[in-house]
N, C-alpha and C positions, 0 to 999 in steps of 0.2 A: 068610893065611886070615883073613877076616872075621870078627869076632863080634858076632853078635845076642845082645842078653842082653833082649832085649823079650820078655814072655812071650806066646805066643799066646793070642788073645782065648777065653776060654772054659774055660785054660787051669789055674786056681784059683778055685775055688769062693767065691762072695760069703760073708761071713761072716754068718753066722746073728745074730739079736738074742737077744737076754741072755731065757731064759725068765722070769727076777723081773724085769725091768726096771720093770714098773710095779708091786712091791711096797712098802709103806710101808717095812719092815724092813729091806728090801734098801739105799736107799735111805739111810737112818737108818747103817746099819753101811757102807756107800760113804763117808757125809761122816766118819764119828767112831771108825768100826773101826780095827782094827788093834793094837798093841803097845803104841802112844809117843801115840795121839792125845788119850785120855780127860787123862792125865796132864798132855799139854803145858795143853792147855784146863785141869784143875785149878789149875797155877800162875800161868795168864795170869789167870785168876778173881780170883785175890788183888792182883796188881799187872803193871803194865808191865813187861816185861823187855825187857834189850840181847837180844842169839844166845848171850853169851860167861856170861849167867845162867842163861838156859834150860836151857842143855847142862849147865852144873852142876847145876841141881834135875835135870833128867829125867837123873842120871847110871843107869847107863853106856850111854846113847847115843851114838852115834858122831856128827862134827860131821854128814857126809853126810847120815847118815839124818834127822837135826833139820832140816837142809836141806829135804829132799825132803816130810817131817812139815807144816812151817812152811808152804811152796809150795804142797802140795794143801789144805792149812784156810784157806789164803788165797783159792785159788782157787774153794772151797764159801764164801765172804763170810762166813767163819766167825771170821778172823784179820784183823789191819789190820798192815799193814807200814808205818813211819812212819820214812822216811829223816828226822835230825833236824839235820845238818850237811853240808855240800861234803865232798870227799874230806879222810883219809879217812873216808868217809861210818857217823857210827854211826846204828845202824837198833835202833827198839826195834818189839818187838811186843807187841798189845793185842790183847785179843777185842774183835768188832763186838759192835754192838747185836742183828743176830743173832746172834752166835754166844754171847753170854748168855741165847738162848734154850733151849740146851742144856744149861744150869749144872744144872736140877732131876735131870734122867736121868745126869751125871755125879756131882751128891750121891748118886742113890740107886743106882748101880753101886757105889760108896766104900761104903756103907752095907753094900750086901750083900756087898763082898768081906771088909769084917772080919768079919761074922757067921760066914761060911764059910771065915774064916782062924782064927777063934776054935772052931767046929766042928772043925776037922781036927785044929787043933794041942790042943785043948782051952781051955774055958772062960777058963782061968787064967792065962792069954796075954796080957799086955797089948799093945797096940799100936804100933806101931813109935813112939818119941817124939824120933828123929833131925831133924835138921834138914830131910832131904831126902824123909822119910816123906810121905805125904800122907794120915796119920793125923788131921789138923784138918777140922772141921766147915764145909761152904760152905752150910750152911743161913744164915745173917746175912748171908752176902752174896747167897744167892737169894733171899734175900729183900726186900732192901735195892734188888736191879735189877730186882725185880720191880714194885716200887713207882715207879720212875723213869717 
C-alpha cells in the first residue's frame, strides 16, 4: 500500500500574521524579553565573556538555554560572536554597537526591579552584593557608550 503523506492543497490553513506585529513593544520584548536576556546583555555591558563565563554569571542557566539566549541576541545584531582561535575554537561574546543601545532600558529595568525587591521584601533589604547579583550600577557605562 502506498503512502501519501502530501497534504491536500487547501488542506491547512495559511497561518495568520501576528496581530502586534507592527507594535513598538512587541518588538522591543521579541529582541530582549524573556528570562536570561536582560541579564545576559547586563553582563556583556561590563566586559567580553568566553560561553564557559556567561553561564556562570547568568547561573542557574542551563548550557542549552544560554545557547539558544546567545543565537537569538545574535541573530537581532544585538550580540557579536567572535570565534578567537582554530579548533578548539574559543568564542567570546560582546554586545554590538547596537546592542549597547539597549544598556539605558536594561539600567532602568535593574533600577525598578530593586525598588520593587525592596517594596516587597521591605526597605531594609539590601541588595544582593554576591558576585553573580546584578546589583551594580550600568549607568558609568551608559554613559561612557553613550558618549562614544
Amino acid at each position: 500500500m502506498a503512502s501519501d503523506k502530501t497534504a491536500h492543497k487547501g488542506a491547512y490553513p495559511l497561518a495568520k500574521p501576528h496581530p502586534l506585529a507592527d507594535c513598538p513593544l512587541h518588538a522591543a520584548f521579541a529582541a530582549v524579553g524573556g528570562k536570561w536576556k536582560l541579564t545576559i546583555i547586563y553582563w556583556l555591558a561590563h566586559e567580553t565573556h568566553h560561553f564557559s563565563g556567561l553561564l556562570r554569571r547568568v547561573a542557574p542557566i542551563s548550557h542549552k538555554v544560554l545557547t539558544e539566549q546567545l543565537r537569538e541576541l545574535e541573530a537581532d545584531g544585538l550580540v557579536v560572536r567572535q570565534v578567537t582561535a582554530p579548533v578548539p575554537a574559543p568564542v567570546q561574546y560582546r554586545l554590538s554597537d547596537y546592542g549597547c543601545t539597549v544598556l539605558p532600558l536594561v539600567e532602568h529595568a535593574r533600577v525598578w526591579g530593586l525598588a520593587h525587591l525592596q517594596r516587597v521584601h521591605g526597605a531594609d533589604r539590601a541588595p544582593s552584593t554576591t558576585a553573580l547579583g546584578c546589583a551594580g550600577t550600568l549607568a558609568t557605562i551608559v554613559r561612557e557608550r553613550g558618549a562614544e
